[in-house]
VOGU-3710 file (C-alpha; in Angstrom, 3 decimals, decimal comma):
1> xxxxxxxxxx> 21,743/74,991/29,925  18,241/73,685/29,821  18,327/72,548/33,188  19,509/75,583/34,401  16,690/77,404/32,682  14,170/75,394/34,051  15,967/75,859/37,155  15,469/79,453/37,047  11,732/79,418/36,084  10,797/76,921/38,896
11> xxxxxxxxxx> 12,451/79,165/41,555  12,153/82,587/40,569  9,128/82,480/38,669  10,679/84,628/35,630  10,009/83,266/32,117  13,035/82,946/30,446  13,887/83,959/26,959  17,376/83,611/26,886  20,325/82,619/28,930  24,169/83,591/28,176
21> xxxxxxxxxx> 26,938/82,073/29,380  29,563/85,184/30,207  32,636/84,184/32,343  33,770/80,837/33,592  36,190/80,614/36,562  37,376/77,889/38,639  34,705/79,204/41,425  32,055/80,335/39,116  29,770/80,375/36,140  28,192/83,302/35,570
31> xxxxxxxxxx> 25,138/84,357/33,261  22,978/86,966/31,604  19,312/85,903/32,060  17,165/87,459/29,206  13,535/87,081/30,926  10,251/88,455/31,233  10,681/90,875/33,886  13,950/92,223/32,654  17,519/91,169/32,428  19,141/89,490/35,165
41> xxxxxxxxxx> 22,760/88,320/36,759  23,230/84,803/37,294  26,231/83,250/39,057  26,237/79,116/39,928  28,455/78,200/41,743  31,443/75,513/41,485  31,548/74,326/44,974  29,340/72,183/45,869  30,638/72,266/49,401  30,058/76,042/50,069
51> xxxxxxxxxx> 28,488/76,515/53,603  25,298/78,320/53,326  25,987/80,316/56,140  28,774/81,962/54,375  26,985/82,965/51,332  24,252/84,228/53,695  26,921/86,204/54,996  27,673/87,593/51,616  24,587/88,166/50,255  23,640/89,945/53,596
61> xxxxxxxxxx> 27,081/92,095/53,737  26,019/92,934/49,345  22,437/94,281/50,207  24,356/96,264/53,211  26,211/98,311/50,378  23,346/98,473/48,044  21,206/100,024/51,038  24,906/102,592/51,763  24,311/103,761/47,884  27,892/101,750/46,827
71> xxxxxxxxxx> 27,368/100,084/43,286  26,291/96,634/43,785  23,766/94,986/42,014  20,359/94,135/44,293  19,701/90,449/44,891  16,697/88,906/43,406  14,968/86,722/46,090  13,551/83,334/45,266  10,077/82,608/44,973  10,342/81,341/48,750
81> xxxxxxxxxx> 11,958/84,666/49,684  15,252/83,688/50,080  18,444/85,238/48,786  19,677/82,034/46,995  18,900/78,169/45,569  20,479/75,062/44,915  21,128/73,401/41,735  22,352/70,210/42,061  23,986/70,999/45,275  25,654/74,224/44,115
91> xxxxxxxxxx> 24,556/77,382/44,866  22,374/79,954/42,498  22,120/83,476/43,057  20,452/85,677/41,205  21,133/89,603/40,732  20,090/92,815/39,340  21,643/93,599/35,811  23,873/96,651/35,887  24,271/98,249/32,246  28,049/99,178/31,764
101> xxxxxxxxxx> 32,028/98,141/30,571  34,365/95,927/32,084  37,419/97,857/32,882  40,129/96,166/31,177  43,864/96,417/31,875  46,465/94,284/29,875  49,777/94,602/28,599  51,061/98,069/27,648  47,415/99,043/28,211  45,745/100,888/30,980
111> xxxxxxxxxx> 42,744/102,134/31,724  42,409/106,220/31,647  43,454/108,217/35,155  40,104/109,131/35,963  38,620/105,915/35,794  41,604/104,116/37,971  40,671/107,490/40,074  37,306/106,766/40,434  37,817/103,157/41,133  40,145/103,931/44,029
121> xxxxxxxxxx> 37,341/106,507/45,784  34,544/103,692/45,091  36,931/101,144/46,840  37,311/103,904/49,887  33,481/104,012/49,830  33,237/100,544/49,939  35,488/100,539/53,163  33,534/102,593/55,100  30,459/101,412/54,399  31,721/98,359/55,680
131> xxxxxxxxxx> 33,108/99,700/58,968  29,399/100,715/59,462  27,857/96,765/58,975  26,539/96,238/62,174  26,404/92,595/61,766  28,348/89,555/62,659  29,782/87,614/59,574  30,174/83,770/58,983  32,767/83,354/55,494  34,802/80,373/54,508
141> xxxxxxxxxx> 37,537/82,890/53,463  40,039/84,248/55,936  42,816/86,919/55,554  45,596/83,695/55,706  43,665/81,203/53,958  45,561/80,954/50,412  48,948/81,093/52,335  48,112/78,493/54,760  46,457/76,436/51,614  49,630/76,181/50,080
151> xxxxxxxxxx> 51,328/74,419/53,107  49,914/71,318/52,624  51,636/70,766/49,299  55,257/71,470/50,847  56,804/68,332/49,904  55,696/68,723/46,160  56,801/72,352/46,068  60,271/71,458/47,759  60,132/68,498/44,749  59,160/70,555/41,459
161> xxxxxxxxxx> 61,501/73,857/42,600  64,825/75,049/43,159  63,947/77,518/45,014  60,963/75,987/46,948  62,392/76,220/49,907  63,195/79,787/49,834  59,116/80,387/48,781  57,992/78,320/51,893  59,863/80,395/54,145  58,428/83,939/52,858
171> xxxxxxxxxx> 55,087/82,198/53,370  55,553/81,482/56,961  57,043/85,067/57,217  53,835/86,502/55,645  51,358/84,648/57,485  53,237/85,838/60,748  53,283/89,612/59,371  49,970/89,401/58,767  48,210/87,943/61,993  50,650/90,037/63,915
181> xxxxxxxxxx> 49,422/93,307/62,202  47,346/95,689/64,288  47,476/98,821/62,339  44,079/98,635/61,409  40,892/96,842/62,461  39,689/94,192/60,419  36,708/94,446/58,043  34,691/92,745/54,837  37,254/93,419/52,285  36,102/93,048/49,059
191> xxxxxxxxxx> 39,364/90,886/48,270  39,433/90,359/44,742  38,925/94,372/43,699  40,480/93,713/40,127  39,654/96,557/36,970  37,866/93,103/35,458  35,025/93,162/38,965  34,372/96,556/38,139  31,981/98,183/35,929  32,326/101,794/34,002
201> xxxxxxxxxx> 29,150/103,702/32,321  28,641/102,734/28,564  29,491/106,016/27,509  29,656/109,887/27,764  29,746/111,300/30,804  28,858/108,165/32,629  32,050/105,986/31,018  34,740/107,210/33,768  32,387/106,496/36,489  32,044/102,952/38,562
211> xxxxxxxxxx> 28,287/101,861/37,950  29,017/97,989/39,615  31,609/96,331/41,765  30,762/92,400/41,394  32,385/89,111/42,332  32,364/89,265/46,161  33,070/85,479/46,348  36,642/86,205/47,926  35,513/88,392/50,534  36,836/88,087/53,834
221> xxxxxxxxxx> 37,491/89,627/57,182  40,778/91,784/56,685  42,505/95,358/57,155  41,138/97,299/54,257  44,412/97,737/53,457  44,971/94,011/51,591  42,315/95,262/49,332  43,967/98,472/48,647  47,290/96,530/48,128  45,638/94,067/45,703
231> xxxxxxxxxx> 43,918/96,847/43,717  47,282/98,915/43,012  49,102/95,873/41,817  46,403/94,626/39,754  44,709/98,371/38,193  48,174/99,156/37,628  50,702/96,329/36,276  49,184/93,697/33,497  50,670/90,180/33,220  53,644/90,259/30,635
241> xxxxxxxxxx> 54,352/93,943/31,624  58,175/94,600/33,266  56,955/97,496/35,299  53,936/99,736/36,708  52,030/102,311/34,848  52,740/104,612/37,625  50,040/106,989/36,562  47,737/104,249/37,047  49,009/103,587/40,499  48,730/106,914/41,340
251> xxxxxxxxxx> 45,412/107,698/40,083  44,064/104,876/42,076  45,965/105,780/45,321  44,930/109,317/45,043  41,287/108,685/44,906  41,482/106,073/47,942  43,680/108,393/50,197  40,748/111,114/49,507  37,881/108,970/50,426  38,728/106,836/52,900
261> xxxxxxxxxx> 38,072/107,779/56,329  41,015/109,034/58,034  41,504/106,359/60,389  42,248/103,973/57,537  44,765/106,559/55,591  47,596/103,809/55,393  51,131/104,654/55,390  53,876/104,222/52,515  55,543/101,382/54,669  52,045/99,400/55,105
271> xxxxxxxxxx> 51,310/99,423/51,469  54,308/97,841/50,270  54,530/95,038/53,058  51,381/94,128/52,044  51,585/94,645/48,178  54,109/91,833/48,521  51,152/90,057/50,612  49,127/90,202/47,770  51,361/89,203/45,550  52,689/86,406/47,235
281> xxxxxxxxxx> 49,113/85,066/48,239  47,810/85,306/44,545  50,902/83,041/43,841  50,269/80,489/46,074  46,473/80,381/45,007  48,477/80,086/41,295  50,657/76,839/43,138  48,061/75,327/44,915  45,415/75,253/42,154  47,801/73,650/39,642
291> xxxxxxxxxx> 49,117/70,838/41,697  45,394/70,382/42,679  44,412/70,198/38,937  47,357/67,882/38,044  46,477/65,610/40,583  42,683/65,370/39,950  43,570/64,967/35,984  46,832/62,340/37,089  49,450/64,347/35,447  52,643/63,771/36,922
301> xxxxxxxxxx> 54,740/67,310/37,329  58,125/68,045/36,407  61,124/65,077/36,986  63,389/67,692/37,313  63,074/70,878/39,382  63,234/74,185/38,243  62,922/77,949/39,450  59,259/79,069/40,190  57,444/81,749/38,002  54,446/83,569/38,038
311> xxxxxxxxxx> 53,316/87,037/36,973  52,807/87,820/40,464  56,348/86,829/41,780  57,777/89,214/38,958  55,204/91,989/40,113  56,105/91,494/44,085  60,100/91,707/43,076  59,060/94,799/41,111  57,732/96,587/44,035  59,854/95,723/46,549
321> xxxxxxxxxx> 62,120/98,569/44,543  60,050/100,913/44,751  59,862/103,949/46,675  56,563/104,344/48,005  57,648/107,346/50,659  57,441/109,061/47,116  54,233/108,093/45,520  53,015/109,244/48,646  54,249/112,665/48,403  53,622/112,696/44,643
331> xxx> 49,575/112,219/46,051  49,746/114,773/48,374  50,944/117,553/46,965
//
């Protein structure tokens, strides 16, 4: 921590106080910087291989939004004007603090409708301020890039589960579905638009409304629609749940389908092809990082194969049940 502090002081000139360590991730530490001038976001990053270019791109694509009035928190330029440092070869950004609540979903607990409401109209506004950015964006990230990930651990998969085989061949059909869609032009998509990247006021009449949308890291180029699909899967059915709040799902649906601009309006078909995309791609992320772990530590995986499960496999069998034709007339009537 002390380096980090003295990191902080020699490149943004603040005088720190104190420094609090509030989320790690496999991508990301992230901070609240008590200083001088105020309190500040922090976020260092894990990779020391990110390209710069790309989190140019992001910080670029963040201060877009900020200037479109959507929620983001303002980046805090270095002493040397630029948007981020290094600290030992990772990255350092440095944002604006935003005052509010994490919104929170877990099992057999959901956030009120208004709030998954509002949510779904700040994702809409998102959206179009990004079909707006007039500039041309260099990420790391692309639309395929977890499902594509995951094929060069085939051989292990096929190894450790019964039904590997079976998973590998909804991949391939997923990646085709999605380079082959054309429905809608591609975009930044947020990517990652989960209640736990979103902010609420602290209270009264401020609590049910979105005061910060943060963890762009994922972002990619995409039809706004994987966001959308993402978002209703994940503001609307918690790990260890057997269903979706529907309410929830509806809520969030309701206030997207009113915001977003018209040429986006998806139809009930689209969003459950690619809820299952989402799904399916958060699963391999789940695959792909374990193996990776196992191997880094040297733990050997299972002898003896068995059937893959994830929260997200249950969650993309849920919704392939369910009749979205009527969630969409529930929202428009």
């Amino acid at each position: 921590m002390d380096e980090l502090i003295q990191k902080i002081e020699s490149s943004y000139g603040l005088s720190v106080k104190d420094v609090v360590l509030i989320r790690s991730s496999d991508d990301n530490d992230t901070y609240k910087i008590v200083a001088d001038r105020g309190i500040f976001f922090g976020r260092l990053s894990k990779r020391k291989n990110k390209d710069s270019l790309s989190i140019d791109s992001e910080l670029a694509f963040i201060k877009h939004l900020n200037s479109n009035s959507i929620p983001v928190a303002g980046v805090i330029p270095s002493k040397d004007g630029k948007d981020f440092t290094y600290m030992e070869g990772t990255p350092l950004v440095i944002f604006e603090w935003i005052d509010g609540v994490v919104g929170c979903v877990s099992k057999g607990k959901y956030l009120p409708s208004e709030k998954a409401y509002n949510a779904g109209r700040t994702l809409a506004a998102l959206h179009n301020a990004s079909v707006k950015y007039p500039n041309e964006c260099i990420l790391d990230r692309k639309l395929t890039t977890e499902m594509k990930r995951i094929e060069d651990f085939r051989e292990e998969i096929l190894k450790r589960y019964t039904d590997g085989k079976e998973f590998m061949k909804t991949i391939a059909r997923l990646i085709e579905f999605a380079e082959k869609y054309s429905a809608q032009k591609h975009i930044i998509i947020h990517n990652d638009f989960r209640p736990q990247n979103v902010l609420f006021g602290l209270n009264g009449e401020r609590e049910n409304i979105v005061v910060g949308i943060v963890d762009f890291d994922w972002m990619c180029l995409a039809p706004p629609i994987k966001d959308l699909a993402l978002a209703l899967v994940e503001w609307s059915f918690a790990d260890g749940d057997v269903s979706a709040d529907l309410e929830s799902l509806r809520a969030f649906l309701s206030g997207y389908v009113q915001d977003i601009d018209a040429k986006y309006i998806p139809t009930a078909q689209d969003v459950a092809q690619w809820i299952e995309y989402a799904c399916i791609s958060d699963v391999a992320t789940y695959i792909s990082d374990t193996i990776t772990y196992e191997e880094s530590q040297e733990i050997s995986g299972a002898t003896e194969a068995k059937e893959l499960r994830s929260y997200m496999l249950s969650k993309a069998k849920y919704f392939r049940s369910m009749d979205f034709e009527e969630i969409f007339r529930d929202i428009h009537q």
